[in-house]
C-alpha positions in Angstrom: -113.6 121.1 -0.1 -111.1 122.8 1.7 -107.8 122.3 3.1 -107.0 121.8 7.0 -104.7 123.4 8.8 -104.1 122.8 12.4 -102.5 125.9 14.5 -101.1 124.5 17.4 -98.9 125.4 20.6 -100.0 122.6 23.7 -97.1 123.8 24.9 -97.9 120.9 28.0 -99.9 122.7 31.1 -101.1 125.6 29.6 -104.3 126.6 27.7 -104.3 128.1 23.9 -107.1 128.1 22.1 -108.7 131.8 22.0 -111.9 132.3 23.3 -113.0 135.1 20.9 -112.0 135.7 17.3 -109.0 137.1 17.1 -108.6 139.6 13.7 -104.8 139.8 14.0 -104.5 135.6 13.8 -102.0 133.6 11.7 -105.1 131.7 11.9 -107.3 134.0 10.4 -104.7 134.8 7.6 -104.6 131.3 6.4 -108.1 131.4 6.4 -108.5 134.0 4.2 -106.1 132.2 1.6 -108.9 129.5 1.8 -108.5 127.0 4.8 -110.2 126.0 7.3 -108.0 126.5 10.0 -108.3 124.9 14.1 -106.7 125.2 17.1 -107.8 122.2 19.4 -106.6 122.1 23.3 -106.0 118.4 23.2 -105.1 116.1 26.0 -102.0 117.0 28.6 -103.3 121.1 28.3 -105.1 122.5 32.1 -108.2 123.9 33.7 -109.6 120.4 33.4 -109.2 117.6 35.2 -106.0 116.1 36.5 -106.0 112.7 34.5 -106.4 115.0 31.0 -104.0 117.1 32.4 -101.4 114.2 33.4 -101.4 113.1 30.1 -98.4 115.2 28.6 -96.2 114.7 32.5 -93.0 112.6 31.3 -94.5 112.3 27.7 -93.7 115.5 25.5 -94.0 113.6 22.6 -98.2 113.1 22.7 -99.5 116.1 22.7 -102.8 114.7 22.7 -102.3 113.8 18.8 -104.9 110.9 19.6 -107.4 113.7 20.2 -106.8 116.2 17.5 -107.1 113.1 15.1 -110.3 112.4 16.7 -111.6 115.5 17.0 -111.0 116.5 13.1 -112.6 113.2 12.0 -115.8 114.1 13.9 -115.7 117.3 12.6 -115.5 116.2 8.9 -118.2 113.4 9.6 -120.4 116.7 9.9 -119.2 119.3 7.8 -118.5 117.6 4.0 -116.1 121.0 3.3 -113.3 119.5 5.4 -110.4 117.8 3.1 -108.7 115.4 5.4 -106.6 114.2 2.8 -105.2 117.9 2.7 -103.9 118.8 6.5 -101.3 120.9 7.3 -99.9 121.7 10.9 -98.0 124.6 11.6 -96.7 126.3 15.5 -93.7 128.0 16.9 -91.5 127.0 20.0 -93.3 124.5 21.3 -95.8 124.1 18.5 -93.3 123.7 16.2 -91.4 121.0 18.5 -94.4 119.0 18.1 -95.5 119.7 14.8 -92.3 118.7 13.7 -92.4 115.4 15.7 -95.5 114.9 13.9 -94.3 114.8 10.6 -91.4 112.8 11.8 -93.3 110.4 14.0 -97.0 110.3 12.6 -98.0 107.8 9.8 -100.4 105.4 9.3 -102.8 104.4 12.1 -102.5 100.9 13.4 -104.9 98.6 12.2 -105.2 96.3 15.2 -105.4 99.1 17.3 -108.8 98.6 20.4 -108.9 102.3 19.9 -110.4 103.2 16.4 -108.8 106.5 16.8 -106.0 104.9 17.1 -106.6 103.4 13.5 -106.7 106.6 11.9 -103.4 108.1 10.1 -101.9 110.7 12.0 -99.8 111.9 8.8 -99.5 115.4 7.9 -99.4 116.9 4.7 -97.4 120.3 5.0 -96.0 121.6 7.9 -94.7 125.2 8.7 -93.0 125.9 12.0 -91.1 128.8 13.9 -88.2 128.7 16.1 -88.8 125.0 16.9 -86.8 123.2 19.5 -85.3 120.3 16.9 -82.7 118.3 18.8 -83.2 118.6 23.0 -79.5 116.5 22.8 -77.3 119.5 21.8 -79.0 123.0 22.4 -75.4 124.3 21.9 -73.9 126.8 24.7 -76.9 128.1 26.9 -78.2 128.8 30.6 -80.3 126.1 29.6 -77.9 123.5 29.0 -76.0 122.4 32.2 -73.3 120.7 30.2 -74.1 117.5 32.4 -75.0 115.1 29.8 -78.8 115.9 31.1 -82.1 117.2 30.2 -82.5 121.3 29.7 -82.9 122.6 33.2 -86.2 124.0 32.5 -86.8 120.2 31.0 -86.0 118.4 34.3 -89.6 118.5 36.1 -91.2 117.1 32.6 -89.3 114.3 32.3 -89.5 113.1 35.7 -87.0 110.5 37.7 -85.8 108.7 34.7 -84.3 112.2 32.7 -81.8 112.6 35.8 -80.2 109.4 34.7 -78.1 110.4 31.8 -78.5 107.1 29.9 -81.9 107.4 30.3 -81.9 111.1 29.0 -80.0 110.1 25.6 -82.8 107.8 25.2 -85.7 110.2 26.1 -84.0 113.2 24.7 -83.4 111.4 21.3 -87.0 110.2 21.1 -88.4 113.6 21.4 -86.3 115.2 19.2 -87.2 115.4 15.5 -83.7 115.8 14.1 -82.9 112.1 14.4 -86.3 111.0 13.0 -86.0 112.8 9.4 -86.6 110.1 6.5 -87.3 111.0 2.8 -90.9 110.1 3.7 -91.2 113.9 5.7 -93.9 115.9 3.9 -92.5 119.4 2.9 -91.4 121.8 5.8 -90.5 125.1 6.0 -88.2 126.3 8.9 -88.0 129.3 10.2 -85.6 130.7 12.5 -84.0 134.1 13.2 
């Protein structure tokens, strides 16, 4: 059995997984160290419809994690070499905003839960990230940051009406930031920056 790693971007509105194999792949370098590595367009990515699309608009913290859990435990129902107990998530900029979040945020499912997806543990393993946005509260001294006590102004459009309200941004901006979510339960993760 092997060991799963998930490359992801979902870098919201956009579309990442290749559509050919690509030789020159993180992907394909982990694979040859013995994973089996995937790379799933989950919910909030485009070029489908507007509703899977919407998914991510004021919500940066989903990024489609429902599916990906989903879509790896239908995977392993037909292929026995899968290991879920073994996965690993790794992405850079945006993939390493979320992947991050993950390990802060996910954990065990909900056992109540209507959804049976949402049952499932969404806990990581591992998790190896590059340049990842960590704490949206204090990007430092940047074009980005207006000094307004606001959202990134690239940020702005994604978190709709309620991140112009700077109360309402310290909340947002604090829930989507992994910094303030880091508990001696976060699996080991390797940071890379520079």
């Amino acid at each position: 059995r092997y060991p799963v790693i998930e490359n992801i971007y979902a870098g919201p509105h956009g579309q990442h997984v290749p559509k050919w194999f690509d030789l020159r792949s993180r992907s394909r370098e982990y694979a040859e160290l013995g994973a089996i590595v995937v790379q799933i367009d989950g919910m909030g990515t485009n070029w489908r419809s507007k509703a899977f699309h919407d998914v991510c608009w004021q919500n940066l913290k989903d990024a489609g994690f429902p599916d990906r859990i989903a879509w790896m435990r239908a995977l392993a129902a037909t292929d026995a070499s899968l290991d879920l107990s073994r996965v690993s998530i790794f992405g850079g900029s945006a993939g390493g905003h979320l992947s991050l979040l993950l390990a802060t945020r996910g954990g065990p499912g909900d056992p109540a839960a209507p959804d049976p997806v949402d049952r499932e543990s969404s806990s990581v393993q591992a998790v190896a990230i590059f340049f990842p946005i960590t704490d949206l509260l204090n990007l430092g001294r940047s074009t980005e940051n207006p000094g307004d006590g606001g959202p990134p102004r690239s940020y702005v459009r994604a978190f709709g009406p309620e991140g112009r309200n700077p109360a309402r941004w310290r909340e947002i901006g604090r829930d989507t930031s992994p910094i303030y979510h880091v508990t001696a339960a976060l699996p080991p993760v390797l940071i890379h920056h520079g």
